[in-house]
Backbone as CSV, one residue per row, in Angstrom:
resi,resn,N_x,N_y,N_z,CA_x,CA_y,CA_z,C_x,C_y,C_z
1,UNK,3.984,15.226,8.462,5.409,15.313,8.136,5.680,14.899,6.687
2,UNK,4.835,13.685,6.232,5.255,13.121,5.040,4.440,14.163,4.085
3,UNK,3.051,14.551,4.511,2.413,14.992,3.629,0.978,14.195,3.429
4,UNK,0.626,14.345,2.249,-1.044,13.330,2.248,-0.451,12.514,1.632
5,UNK,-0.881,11.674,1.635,-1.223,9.994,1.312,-1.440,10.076,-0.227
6,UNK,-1.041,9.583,-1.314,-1.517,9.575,-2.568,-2.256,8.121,-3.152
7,UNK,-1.243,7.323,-2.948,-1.167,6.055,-3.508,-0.212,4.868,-2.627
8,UNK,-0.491,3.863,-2.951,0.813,2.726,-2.978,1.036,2.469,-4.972
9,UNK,2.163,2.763,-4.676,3.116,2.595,-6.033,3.118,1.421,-6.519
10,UNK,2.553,0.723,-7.325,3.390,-0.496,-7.408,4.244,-0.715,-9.012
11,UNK,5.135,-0.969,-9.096,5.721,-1.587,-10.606,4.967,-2.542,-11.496
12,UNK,4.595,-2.730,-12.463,3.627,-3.288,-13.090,4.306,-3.547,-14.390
13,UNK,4.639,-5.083,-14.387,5.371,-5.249,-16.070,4.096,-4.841,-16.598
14,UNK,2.865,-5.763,-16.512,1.805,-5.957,-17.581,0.896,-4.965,-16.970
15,UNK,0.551,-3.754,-17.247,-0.206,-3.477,-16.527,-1.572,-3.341,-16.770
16,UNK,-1.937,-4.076,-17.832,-3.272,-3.831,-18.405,-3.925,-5.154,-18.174
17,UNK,-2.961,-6.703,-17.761,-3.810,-7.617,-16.996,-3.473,-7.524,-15.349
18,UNK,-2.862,-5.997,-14.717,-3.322,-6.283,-13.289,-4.137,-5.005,-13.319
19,UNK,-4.468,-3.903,-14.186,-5.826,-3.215,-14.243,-6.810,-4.098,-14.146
20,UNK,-6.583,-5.315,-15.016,-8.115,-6.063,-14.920,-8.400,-6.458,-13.860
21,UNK,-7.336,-7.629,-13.118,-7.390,-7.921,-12.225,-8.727,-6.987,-11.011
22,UNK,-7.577,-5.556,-10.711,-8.511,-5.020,-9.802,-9.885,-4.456,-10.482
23,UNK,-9.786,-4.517,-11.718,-11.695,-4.439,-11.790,-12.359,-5.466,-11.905
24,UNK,-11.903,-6.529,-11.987,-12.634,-8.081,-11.338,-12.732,-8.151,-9.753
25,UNK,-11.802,-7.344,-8.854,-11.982,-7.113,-7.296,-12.924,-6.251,-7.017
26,UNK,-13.251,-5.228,-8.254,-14.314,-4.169,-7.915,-14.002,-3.701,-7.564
27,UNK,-12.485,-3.105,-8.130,-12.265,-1.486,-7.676,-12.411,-0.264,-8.689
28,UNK,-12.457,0.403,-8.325,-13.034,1.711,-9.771,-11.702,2.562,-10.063
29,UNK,-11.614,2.890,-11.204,-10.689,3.275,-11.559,-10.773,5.144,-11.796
30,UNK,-9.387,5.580,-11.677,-9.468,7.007,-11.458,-8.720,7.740,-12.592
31,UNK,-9.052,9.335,-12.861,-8.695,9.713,-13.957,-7.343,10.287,-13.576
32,UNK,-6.785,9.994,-14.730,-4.698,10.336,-14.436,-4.458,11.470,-15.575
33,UNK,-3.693,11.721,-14.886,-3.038,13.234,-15.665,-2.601,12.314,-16.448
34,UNK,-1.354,13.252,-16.748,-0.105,13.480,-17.814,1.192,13.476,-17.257
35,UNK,1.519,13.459,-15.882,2.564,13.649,-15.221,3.622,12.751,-16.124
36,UNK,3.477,10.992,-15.896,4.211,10.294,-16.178,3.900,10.367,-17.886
37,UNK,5.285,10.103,-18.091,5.837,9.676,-19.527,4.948,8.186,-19.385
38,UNK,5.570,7.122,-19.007,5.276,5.886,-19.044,3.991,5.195,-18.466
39,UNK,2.961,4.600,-19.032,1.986,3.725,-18.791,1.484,3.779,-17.430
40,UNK,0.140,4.557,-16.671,0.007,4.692,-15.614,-1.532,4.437,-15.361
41,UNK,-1.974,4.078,-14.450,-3.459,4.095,-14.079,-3.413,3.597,-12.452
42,UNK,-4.293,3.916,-11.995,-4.855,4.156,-10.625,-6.160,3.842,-10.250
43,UNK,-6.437,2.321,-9.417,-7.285,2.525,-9.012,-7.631,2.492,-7.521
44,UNK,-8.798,2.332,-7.201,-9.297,2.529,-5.223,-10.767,2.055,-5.354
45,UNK,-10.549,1.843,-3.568,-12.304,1.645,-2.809,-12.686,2.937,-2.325
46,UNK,-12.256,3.606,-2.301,-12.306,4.627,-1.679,-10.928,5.226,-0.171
47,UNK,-10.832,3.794,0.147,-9.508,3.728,1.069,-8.616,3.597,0.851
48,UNK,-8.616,2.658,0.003,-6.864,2.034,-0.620,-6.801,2.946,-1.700
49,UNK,-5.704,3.525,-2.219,-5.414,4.110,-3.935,-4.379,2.968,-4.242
50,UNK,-4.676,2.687,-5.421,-2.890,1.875,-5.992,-2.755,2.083,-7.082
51,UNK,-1.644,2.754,-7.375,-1.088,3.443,-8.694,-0.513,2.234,-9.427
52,UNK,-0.784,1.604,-10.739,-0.247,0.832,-11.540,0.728,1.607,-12.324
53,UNK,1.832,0.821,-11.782,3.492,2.389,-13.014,4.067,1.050,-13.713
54,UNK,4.021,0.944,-15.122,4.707,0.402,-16.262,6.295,1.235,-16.096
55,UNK,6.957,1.128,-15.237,7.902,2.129,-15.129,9.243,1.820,-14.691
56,UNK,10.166,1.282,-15.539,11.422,0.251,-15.057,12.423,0.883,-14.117
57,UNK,12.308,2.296,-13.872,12.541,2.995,-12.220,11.808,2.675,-11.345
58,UNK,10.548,2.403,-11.129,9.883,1.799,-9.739,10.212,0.253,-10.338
59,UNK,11.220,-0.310,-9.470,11.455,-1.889,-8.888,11.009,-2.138,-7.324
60,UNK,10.559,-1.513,-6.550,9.620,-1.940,-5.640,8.169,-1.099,-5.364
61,UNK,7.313,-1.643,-4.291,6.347,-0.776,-3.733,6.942,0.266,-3.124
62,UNK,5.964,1.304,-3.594,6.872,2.412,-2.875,5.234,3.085,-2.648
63,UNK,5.269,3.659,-0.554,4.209,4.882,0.140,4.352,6.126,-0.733
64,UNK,3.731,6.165,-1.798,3.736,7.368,-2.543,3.085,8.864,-1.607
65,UNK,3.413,10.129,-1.273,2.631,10.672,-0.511,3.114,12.103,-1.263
66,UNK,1.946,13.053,-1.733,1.958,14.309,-1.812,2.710,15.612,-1.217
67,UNK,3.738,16.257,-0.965,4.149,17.205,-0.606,4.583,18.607,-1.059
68,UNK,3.335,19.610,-0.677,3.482,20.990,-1.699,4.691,21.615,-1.074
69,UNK,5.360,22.267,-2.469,6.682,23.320,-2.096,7.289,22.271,-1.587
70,UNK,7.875,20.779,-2.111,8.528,19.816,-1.439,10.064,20.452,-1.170
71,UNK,10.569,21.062,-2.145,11.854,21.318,-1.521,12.485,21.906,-0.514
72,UNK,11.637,22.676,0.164,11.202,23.702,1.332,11.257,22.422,2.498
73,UNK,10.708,21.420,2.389,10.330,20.501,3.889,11.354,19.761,3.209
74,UNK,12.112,19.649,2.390,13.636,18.604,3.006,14.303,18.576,3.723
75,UNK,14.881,19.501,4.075,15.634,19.874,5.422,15.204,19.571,6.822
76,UNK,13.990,19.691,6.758,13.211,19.446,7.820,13.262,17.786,8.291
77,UNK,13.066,16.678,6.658,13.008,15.060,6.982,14.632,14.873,7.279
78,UNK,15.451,15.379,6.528,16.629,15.181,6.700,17.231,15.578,8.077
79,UNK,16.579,16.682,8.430,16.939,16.829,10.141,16.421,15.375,11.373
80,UNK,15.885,14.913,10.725,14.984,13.455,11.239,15.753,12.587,11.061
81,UNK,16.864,12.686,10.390,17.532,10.965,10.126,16.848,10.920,8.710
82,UNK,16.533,11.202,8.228,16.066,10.714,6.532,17.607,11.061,5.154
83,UNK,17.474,9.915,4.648,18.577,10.246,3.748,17.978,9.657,2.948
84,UNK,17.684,10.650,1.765,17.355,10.470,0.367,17.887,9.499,-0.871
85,UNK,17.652,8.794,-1.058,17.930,7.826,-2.588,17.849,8.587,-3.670
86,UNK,17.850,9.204,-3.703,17.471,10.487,-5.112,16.335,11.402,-4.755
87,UNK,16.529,12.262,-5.320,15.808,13.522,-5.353,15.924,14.100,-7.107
88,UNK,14.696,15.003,-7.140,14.208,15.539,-8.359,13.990,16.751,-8.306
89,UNK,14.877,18.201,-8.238,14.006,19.346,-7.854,14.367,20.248,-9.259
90,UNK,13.428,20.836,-9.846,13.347,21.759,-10.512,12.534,22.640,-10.899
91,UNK,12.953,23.703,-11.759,12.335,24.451,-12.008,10.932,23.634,-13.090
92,UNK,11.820,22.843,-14.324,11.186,22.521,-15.424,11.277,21.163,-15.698
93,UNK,11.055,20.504,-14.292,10.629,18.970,-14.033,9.773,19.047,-12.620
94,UNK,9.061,18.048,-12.624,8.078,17.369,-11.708,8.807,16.979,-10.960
95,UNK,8.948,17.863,-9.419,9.660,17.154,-8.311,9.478,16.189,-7.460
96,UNK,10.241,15.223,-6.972,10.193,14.382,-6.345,11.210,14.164,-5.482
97,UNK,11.092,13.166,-4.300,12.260,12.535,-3.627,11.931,11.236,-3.076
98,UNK,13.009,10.308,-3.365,12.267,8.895,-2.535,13.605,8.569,-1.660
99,UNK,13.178,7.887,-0.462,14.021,7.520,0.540,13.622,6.087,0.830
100,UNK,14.067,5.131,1.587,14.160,4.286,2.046,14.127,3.759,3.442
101,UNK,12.822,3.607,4.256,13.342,3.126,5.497,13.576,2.313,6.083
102,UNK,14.404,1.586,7.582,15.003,0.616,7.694,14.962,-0.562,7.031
103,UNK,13.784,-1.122,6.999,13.314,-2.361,6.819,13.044,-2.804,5.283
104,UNK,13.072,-1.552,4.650,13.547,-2.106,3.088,11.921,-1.027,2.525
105,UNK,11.193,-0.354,3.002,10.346,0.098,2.729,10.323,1.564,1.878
106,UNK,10.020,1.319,0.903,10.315,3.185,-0.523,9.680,3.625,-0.205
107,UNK,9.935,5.092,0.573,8.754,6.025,0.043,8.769,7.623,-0.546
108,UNK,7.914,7.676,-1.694,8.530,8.855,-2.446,7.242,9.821,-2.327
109,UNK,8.081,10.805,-2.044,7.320,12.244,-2.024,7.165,12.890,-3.524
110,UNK,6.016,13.539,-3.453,5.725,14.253,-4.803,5.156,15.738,-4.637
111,UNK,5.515,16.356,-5.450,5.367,18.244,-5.284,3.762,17.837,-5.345
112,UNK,3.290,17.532,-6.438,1.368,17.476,-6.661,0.797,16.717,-6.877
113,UNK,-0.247,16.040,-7.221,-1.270,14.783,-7.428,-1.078,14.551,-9.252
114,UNK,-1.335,13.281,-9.247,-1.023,12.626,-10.354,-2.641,12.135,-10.908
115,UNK,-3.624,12.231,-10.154,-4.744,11.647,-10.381,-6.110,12.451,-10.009
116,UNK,-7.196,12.261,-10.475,-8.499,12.745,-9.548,-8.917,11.769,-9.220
117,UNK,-9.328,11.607,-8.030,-10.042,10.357,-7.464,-11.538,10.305,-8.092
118,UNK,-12.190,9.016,-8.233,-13.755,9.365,-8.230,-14.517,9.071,-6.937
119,UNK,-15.762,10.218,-6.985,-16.189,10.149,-6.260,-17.045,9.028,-5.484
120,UNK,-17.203,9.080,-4.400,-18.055,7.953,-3.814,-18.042,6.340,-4.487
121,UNK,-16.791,5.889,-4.372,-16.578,4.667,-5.271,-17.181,3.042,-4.361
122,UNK,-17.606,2.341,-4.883,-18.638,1.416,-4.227,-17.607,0.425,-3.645
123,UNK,-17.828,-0.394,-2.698,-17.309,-1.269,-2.152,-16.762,-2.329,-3.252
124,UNK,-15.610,-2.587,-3.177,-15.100,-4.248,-3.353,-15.139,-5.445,-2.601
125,UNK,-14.983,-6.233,-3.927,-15.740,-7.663,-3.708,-14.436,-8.514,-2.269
126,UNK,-13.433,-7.899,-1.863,-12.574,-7.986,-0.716,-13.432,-7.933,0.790
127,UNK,-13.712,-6.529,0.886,-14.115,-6.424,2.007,-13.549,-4.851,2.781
128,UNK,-13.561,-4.571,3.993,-12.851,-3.363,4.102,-11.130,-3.450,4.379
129,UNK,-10.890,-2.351,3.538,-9.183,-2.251,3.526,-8.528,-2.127,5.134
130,UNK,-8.351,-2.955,5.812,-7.297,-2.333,7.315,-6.137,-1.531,6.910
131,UNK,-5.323,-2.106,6.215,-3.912,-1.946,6.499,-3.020,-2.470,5.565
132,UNK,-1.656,-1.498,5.458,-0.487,-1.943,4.634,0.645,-2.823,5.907
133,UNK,0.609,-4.287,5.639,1.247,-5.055,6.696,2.902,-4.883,6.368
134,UNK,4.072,-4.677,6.956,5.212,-4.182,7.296,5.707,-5.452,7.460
135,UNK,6.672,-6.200,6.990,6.805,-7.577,8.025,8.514,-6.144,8.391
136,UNK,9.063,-6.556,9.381,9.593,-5.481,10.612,11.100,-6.941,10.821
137,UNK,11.937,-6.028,11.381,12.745,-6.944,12.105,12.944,-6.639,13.630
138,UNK,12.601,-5.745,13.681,12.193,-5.168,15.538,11.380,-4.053,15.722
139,UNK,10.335,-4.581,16.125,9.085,-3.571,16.506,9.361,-2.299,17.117
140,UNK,9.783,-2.217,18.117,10.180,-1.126,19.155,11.341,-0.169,17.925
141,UNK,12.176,-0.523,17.382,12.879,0.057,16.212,11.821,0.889,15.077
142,UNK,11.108,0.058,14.538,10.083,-0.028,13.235,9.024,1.136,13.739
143,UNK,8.499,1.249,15.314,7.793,1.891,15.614,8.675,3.639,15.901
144,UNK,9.486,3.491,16.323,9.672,4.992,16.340,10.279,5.228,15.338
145,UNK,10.837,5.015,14.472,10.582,5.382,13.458,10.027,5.774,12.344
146,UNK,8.773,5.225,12.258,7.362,5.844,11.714,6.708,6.640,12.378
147,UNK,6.872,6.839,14.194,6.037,7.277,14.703,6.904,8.839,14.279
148,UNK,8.411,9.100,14.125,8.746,10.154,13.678,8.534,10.518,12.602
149,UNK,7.619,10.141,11.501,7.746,10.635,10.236,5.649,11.039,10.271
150,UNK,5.476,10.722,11.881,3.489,11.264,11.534,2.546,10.231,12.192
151,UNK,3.374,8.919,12.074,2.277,7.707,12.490,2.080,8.010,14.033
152,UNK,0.945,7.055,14.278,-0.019,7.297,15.535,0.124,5.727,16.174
153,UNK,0.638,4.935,16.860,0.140,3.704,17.251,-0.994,3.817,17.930
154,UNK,-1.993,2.785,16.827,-3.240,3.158,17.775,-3.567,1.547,18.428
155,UNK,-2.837,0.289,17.735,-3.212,-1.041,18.553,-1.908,-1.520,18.472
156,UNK,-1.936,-2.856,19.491,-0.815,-3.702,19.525,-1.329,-5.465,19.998
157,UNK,-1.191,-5.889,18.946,-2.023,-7.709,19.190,-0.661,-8.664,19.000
158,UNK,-0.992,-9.461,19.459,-0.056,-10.784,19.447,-0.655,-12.135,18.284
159,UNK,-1.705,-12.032,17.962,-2.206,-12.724,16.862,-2.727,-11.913,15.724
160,UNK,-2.404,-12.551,14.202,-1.886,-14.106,14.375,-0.293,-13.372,14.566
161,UNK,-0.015,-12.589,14.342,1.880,-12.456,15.092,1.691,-11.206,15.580
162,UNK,3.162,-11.132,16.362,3.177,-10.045,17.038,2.831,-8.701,16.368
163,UNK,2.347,-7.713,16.272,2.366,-6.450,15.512,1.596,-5.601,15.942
164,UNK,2.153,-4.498,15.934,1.635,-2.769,15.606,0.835,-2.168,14.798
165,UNK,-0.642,-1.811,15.186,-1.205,-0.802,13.776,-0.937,0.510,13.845
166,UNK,0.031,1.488,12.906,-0.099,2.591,12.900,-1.301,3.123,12.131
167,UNK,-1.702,4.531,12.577,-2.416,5.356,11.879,-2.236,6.563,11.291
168,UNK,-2.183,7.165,10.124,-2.171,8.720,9.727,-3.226,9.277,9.416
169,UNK,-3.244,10.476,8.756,-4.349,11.024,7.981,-5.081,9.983,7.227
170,UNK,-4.972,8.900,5.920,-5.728,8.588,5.017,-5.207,7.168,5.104
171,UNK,-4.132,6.861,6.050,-3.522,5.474,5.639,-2.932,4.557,6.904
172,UNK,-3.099,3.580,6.967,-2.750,2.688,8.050,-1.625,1.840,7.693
173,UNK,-0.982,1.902,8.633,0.508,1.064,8.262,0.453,-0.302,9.513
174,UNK,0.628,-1.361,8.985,0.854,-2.640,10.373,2.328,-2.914,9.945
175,UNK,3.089,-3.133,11.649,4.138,-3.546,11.897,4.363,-4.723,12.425
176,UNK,4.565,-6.180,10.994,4.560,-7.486,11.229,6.560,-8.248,11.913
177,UNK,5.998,-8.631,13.187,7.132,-9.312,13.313,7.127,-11.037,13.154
178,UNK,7.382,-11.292,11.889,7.384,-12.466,11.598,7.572,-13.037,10.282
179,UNK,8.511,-14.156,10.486,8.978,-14.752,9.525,7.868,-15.125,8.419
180,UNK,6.677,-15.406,8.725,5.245,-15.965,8.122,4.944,-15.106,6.815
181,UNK,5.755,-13.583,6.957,5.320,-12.356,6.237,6.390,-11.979,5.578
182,UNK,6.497,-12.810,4.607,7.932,-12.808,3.526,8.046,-11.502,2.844
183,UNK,6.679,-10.668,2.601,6.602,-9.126,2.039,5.551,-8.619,2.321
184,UNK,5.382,-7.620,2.027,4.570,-6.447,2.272,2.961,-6.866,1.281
185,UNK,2.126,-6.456,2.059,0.977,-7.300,2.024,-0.642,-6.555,2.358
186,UNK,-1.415,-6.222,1.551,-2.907,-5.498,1.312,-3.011,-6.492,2.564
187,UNK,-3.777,-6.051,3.724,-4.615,-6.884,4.506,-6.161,-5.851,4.596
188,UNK,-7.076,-6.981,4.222,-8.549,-7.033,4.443,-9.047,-7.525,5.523
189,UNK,-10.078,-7.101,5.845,-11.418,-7.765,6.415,-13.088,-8.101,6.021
190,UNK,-13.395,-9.051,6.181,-14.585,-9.592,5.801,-15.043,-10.935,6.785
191,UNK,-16.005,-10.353,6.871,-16.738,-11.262,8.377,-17.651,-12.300,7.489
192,UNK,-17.208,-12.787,6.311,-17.889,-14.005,5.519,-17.221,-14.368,4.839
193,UNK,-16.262,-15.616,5.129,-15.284,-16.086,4.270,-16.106,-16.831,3.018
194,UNK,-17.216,-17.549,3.338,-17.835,-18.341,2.077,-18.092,-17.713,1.237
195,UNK,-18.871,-16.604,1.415,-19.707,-15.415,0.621,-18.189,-14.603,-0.271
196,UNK,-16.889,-14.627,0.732,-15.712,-13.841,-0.181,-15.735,-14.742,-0.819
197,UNK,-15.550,-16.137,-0.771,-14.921,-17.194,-2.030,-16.205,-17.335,-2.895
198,UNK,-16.920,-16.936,-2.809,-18.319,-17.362,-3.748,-17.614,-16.420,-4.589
199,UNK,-17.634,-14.986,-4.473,-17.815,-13.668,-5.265,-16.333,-13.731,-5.903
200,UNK,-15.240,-14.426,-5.246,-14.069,-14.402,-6.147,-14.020,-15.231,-7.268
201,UNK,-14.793,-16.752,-6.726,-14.939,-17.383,-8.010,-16.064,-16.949,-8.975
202,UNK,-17.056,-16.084,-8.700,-18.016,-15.596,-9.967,-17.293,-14.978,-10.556
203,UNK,-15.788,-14.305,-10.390,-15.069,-13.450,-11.430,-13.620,-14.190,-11.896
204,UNK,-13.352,-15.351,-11.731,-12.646,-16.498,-11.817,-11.031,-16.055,-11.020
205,UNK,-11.154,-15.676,-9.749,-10.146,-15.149,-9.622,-9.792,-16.565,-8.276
206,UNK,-8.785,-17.347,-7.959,-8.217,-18.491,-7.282,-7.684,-18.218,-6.292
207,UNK,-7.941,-18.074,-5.296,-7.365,-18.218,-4.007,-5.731,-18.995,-4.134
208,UNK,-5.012,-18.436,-3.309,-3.809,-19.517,-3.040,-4.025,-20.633,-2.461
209,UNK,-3.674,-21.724,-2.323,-4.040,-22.915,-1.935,-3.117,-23.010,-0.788
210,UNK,-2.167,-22.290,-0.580,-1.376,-22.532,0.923,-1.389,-21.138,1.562
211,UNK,-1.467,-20.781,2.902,-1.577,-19.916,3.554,-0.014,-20.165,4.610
212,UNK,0.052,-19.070,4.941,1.316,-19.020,5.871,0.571,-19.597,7.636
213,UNK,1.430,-20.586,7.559,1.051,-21.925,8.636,-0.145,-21.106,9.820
214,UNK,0.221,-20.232,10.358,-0.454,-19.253,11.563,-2.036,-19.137,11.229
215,UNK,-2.570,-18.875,10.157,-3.537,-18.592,9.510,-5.315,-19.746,9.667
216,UNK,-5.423,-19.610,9.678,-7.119,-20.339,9.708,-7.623,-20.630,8.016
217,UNK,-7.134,-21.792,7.453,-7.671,-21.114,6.293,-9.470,-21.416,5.956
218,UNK,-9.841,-21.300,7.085,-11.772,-21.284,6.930,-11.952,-20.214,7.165
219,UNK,-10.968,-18.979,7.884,-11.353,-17.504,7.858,-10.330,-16.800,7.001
220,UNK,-9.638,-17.421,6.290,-8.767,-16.550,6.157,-8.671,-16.809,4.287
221,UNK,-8.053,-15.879,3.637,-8.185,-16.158,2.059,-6.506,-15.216,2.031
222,UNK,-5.922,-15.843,0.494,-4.897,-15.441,0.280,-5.070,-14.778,-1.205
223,UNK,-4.893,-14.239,-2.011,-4.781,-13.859,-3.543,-3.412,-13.207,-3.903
224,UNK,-3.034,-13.214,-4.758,-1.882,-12.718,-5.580,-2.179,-12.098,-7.026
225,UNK,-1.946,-10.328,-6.776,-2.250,-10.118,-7.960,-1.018,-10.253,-9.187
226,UNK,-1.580,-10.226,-10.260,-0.493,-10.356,-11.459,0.613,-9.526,-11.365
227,UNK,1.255,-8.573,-10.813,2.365,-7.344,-10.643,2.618,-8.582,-9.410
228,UNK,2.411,-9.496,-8.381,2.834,-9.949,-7.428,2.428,-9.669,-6.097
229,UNK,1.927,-8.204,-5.951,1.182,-8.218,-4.433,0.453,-8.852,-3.893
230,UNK,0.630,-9.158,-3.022,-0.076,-10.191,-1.679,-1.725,-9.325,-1.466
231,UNK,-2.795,-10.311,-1.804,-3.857,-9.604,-0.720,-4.576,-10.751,0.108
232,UNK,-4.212,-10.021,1.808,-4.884,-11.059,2.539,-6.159,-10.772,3.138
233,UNK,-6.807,-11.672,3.399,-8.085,-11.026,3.839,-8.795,-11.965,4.958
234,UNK,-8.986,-11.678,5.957,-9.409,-12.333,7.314,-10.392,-11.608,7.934
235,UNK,-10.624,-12.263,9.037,-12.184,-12.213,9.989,-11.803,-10.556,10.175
236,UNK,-12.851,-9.665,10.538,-12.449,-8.594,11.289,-11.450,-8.750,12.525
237,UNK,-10.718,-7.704,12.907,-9.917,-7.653,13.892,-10.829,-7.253,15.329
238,UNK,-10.536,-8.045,16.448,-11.556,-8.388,17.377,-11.353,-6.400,18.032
């Protein structure tokens, strides 16, 4: 419905110390058009993409996702309950549309790709990517509503809080109900918490020193990159 998966968007005052950042995490970086006017780069593990935008129009994260002949399938989201925050259609501009759903979440559609991925890109020093965590104000709400725009619920756990994993084509969405999850949040897995904190401090990167109370912090690690995103990273999910 949405289309493919491109990126997570994020706003980036500085974006050339949270490029570093993720190549101290060991992520590889990908080659970018020309689309944007303003300061752009992109990198991934191969699972995650995250678009770095120097771009004082993106003020939040925004599910960036691909859609060819986008103006053709508007009618179609808008028949869904979707109401657009702006739209971009032209002949002799790069179309777009971004909307907003309940819970405060952007997501903007794009006519074509902004990037080439590289190929076969090696693991980061994180672990494997699960999921983009949602903190939600009612699950049963949060869920059909994504489940109308493509998502799949494929689990439902009660630890460490209540929540939903959706699934799509290229991207996993979790639906957090809990106060613990002040924003939207990279969650990892890695079945060696010592071995993650060894490899973060060989690249001098600091753990948070407080974790949200629920948490284990002998399995569990917190980081904050420089743009502000949360990355958490815990035991595999049982």
């Amino acid at each position: 419905m949405l289309g493919r998966f491109l990126e997570l968007t994020l706003p980036t005052p500085r974006i050339l110390e949270s490029w570093q950042f993720y190549q101290r995490l060991g992520f590889s970086s990908a080659i970018v058009g020309e689309t944007w006017s303003h300061r752009y780069s992109v990198v991934t593990d191969g699972r995650l993409v995250i678009g770095l935008h120097e771009e004082p129009a993106v003020a939040a994260p925004q599910l960036t996702y691909v859609l060819p002949e986008l103006a053709r399938h508007l009618p179609a989201l808008e028949h869904l309950g979707i109401e657009f925050d702006r739209r971009q259609l032209a002949d002799d501009t790069f179309n777009e549309a971004v909307f907003t759903a309940p819970d405060g979440q952007e997501v903007r559609l794009l006519e074509a790709r902004t990037f080439s991925p590289p190929e076969h890109p090696p693991p980061t020093r994180l672990g494997w990517f699960e999921e983009y965590a949602l903190p939600v104000a009612d699950l049963g709400s949060a869920r059909e509503y994504w489940e109308r725009l493509g998502f799949v619920t494929a689990a439902e756990a009660e630890d460490p809080w209540p929540h939903l994993s959706l699934t799509s084509d290229t991207f996993d969405l979790g639906l957090y109900l809990t106060r613990e999850l002040p924003r939207p949040t990279l969650v990892f897995s890695c079945d060696d918490g010592v071995a993650l904190r060894e490899r973060l401090a060989e690249v001098g990167i600091e753990p948070e020193a407080r974790l949200p109370r629920s948490l284990d912090p002998a399995s569990h690690v917190l980081i904050v990159a420089p743009e502000g995103t949360r990355l958490l990273i815990g035991p595999p999910p049982e």
